[in-house]
C-alpha positions in Angstrom: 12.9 39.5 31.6 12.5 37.9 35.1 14.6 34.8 35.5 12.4 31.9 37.2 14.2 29.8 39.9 15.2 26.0 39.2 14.2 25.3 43.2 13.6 26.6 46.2 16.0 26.3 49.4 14.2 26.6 52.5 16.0 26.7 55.5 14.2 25.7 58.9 15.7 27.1 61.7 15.1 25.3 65.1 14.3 26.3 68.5 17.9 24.9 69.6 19.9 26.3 67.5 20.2 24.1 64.2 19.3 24.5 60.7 18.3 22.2 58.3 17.6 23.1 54.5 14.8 21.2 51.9 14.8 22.0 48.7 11.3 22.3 46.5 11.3 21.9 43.2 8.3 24.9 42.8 7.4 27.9 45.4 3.8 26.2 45.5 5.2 22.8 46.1 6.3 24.4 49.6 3.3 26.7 50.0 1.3 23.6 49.9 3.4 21.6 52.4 3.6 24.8 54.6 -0.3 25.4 54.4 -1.5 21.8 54.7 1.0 20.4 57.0 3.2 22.7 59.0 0.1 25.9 60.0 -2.5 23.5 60.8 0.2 21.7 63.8 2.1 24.9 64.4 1.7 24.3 68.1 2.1 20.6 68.0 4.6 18.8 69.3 4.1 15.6 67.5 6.7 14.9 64.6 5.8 15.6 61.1 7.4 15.0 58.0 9.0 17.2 55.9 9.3 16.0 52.2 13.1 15.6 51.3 11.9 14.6 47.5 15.4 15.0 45.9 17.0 12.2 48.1 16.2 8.7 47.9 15.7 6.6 51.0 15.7 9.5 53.4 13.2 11.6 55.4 13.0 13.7 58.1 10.7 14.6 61.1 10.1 17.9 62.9 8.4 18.9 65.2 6.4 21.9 64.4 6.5 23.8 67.8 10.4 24.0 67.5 11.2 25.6 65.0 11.5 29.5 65.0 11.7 30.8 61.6 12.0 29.7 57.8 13.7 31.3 55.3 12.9 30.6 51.7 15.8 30.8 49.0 15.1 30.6 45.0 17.7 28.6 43.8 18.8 29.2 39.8 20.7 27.0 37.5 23.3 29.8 37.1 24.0 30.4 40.8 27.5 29.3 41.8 26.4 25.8 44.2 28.6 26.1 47.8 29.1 22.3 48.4 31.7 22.5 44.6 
C-alpha cells in the first residue's frame, strides 16, 4: 500500500546560486501555482509571489527568469525532519 505524502518540499534553485524551499500542503496545490503563475512569466523579470502558506506574516518574491531548476520533495509524517 502506497504511503501518501503529508506535504511537498519544493526547492527553487536560483540563477545565483541560492536555494529556497516552500512547502505545499498537496502536489496540485503547487501544480496550480507552477501552471498559473510561474509558466505563464517564465521569462519575466518582474517579481512574483510565491505562496509561503505555513508561515504567518511572511512572503516572498521571485523573479521567474532567475531561477534554474525546481526540485519537488514529498514530505511524510514518518520522515526524520533535519532542522530537530
Amino acid at each position: 500500500m502506497p504511503r501518501t505524502p503529508n506535504e511537498y518540499a519544493v526547492h527553487l534553485l536560483l540563477e545565483n546560486g541560492h536555494r529556497e524551499e516552500v512547502r505545499f500542503p498537496t502536489i496540485q496545490e503547487f501544480q496550480k501555482w507552477y501552471s498559473g503563475e510561474l509558466v505563464p512569466k517564465s521569462a519575466s523579470s518582474d517579481f512574483i509571489s510565491v505562496p509561503i502558506k505555513n508561515i504567518q506574516g511572511e512572503y516572498m518574491v521571485v523573479r521567474p527568469s532567475r531561477i534554474v531548476a525546481i526540485r519537488v520533495e514529498p514530505v511524510f509524517s514518518s520522515s526524520v525532519e533535519r532542522f530537530n
